[in-house]
Steps between C-alpha positions, in 0.01 A plus 500: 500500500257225613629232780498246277741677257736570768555192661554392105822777494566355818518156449716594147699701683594273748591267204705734339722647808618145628658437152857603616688735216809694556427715794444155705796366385671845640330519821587162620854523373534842695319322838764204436770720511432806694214402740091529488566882516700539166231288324149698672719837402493310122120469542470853589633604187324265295140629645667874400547379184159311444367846609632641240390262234094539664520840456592507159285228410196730707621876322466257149870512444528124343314560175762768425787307624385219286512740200806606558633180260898527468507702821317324696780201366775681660380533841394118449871415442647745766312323758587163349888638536466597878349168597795314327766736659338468835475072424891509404626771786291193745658221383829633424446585910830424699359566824681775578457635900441884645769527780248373764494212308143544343421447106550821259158670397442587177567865400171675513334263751294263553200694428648661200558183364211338521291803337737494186412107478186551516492820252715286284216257329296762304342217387321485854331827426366358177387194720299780745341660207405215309394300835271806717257575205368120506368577874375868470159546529389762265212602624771575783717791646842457277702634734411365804503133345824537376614590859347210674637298253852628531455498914438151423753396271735689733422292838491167392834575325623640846380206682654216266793732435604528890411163563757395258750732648441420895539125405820559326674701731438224771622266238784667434593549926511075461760520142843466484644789316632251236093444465467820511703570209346193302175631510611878407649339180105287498352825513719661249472266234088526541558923487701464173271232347228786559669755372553269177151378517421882475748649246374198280124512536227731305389813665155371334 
């Protein structure tokens, strides 16, 4: 891959990851209400889960996945149904307290959590294998390109991702729990109108 074409990915890149989608929307509703920790333990699992997606996308996975037709459907709308559950557990929230008087985690985690979210948008792998091939070189190592690219993708998503969460969770040290609790419904709602957006939308 020549310099040129890289800083090309790059700049796209860039363009694409500061787009927020629902694992933003998770990660600063987490920091809000749990503290910077909770969110950067969100961004862990999202990078997990990105890993994942490379990976597939680099072994060739995605043009079998996109045959898959009705199948590939059903893990479309499973993921569509975890966002919305997770959007309407949030804003159903009543702020319920551990005995030390901290907020409840989820079950599973923080980590856990955020590498379902980001597992839960098949439509991201798609994305990845639709969006690598228009930057390989092919006079190029395969392989190789598809790891820098995925190293890439993976950083700036890290950077933006725990930049959102360390300015939440200082945010959320200055909220009122009532605030709090406003912008846990906020977040829910935009969870839920993702999972609608998509159960709804074509897997092509």
């Amino acid at each position: 891959m020549s310099l040129e074409l890289y800083a090309a990915y790059v700049l796209a890149c860039i363009v694409i990851i500061l787009v927020p989608g629902p694992t933003v929307t998770l990660i600063i509703a987490n920091s809000i209400r749990h503290g910077s920790r909770a969110g950067l333990a969100n961004v862990a699992g999202t990078q997990a889960g990105l890993a994942v997606m490379i990976a597939i996308v680099g072994i060739g996975l995605n043009t079998l996945i996109a045959g898959m037709g009705h199948w590939f459907e059903w893990v479309r709308l499973i993921g569509a149904a975890y966002l919305i559950w997770m959007g309407v557990q949030m804003f159903r929230s009543k702020g319920k307290l551990n005995a030390d008087g901290t907020a409840r985690k989820p079950r599973g985690g923080f980590f856990l959590q955020g590498l379902l979210v980001a597992l839960s948008n098949p439509k991201t792998l798609v994305f990845f294998g639709a969006f690598f091939p228009q930057f390989i070189a092919p006079q190029g190592n395969y392989s190789l390109q598809i790891v820098v690219m995925g190293l890439t993708a993976m950083i700036f998503a890290a950077v933006s991702d725990s930049t959102y969460a360390l300015a939440a969770g200082r945010a959320g040290r200055l909220l009122s729990a009532r605030r709090i609790k406003l912008m846990s419904r906020i977040s829910g709602s935009f969870l839920v109108g993702g999972g609608l957006w998509l159960a709804f939308s074509r897997s092509k």
